[in-house]
C-alpha positions as CSV (number, residue, x, y, z in Angstrom):
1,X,-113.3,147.2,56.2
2,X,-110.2,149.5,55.9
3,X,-108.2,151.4,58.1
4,X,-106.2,154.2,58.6
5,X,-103.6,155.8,60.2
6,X,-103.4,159.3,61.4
7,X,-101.5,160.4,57.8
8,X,-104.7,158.7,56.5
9,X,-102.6,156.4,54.8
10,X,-104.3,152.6,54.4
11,X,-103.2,150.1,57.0
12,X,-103.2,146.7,55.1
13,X,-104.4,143.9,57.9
14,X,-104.8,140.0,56.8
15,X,-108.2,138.5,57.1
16,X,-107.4,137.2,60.8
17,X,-105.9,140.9,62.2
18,X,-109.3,142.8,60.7
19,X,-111.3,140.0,62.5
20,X,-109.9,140.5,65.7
21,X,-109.4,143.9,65.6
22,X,-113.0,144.7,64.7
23,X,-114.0,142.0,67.7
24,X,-112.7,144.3,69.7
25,X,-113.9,147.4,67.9
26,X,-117.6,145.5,68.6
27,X,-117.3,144.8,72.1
28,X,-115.3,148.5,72.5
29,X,-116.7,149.1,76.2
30,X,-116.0,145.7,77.1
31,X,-113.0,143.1,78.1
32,X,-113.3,140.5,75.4
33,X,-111.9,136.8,76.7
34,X,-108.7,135.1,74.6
35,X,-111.0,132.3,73.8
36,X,-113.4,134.4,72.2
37,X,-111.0,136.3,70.5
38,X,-109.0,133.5,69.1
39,X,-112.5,131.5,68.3
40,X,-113.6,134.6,66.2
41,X,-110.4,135.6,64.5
42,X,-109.7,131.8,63.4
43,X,-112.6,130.1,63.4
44,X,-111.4,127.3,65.9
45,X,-110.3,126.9,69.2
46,X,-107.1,125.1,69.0
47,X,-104.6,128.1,68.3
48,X,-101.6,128.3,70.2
49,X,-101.8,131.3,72.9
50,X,-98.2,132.4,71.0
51,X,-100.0,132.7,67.9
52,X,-102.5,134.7,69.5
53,X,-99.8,136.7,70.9
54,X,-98.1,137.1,68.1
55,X,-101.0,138.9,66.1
56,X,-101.8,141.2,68.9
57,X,-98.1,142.3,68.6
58,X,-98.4,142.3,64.5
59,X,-101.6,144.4,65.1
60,X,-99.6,146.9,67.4
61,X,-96.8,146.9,65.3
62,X,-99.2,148.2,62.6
63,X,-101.2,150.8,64.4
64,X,-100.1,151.4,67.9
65,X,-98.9,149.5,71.0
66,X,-101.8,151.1,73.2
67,X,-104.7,150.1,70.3
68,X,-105.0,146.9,72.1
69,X,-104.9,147.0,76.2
70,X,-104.3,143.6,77.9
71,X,-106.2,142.9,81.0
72,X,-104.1,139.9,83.0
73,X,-106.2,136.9,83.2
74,X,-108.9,138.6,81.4
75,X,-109.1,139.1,78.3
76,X,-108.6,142.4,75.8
77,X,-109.5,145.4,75.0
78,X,-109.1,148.2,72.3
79,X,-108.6,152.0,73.6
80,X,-109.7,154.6,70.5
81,X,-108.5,158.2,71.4
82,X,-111.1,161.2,70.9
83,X,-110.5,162.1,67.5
84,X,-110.4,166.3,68.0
């Protein structure tokens, strides 16, 4: 899985940032849950919630700070413009 941003140039993502962000990108209609997040991305529960944070904000840093949308006591959520 690659991806692009909108100069189409490659966005290089380590194994744990492509697994989240396409658990998000699977569930793109839905609020996904930390837990489920982290348990996908890393394979185990026990991850820090400040690892977990910092990825998102590595992700964001990558792509865009709106990509991923944070619902308070929720869970996540990726927001994909309309492409035009």
């Amino acid at each position: 899985d690659r991806f692009y941003n909108s100069k189409n140039e490659e966005i290089i993502m380590t194994k744990i940032e492509k697994k989240l962000i396409l658990t998000l990108l699977e569930q793109k209609e839905k609020i996904v849950p930390v837990d489920i997040l982290i348990k996908r991305a890393w394979n185990k529960t026990n991850v820090s919630i400040y690892s977990f944070r910092n990825l998102i904000k590595k992700i964001r840093d990558k792509t865009y700070y709106e990509l991923i949308k944070n619902h308070s006591n929720l869970g996540y959520s990726v927001d994909i413009p309309l492409i035009q």
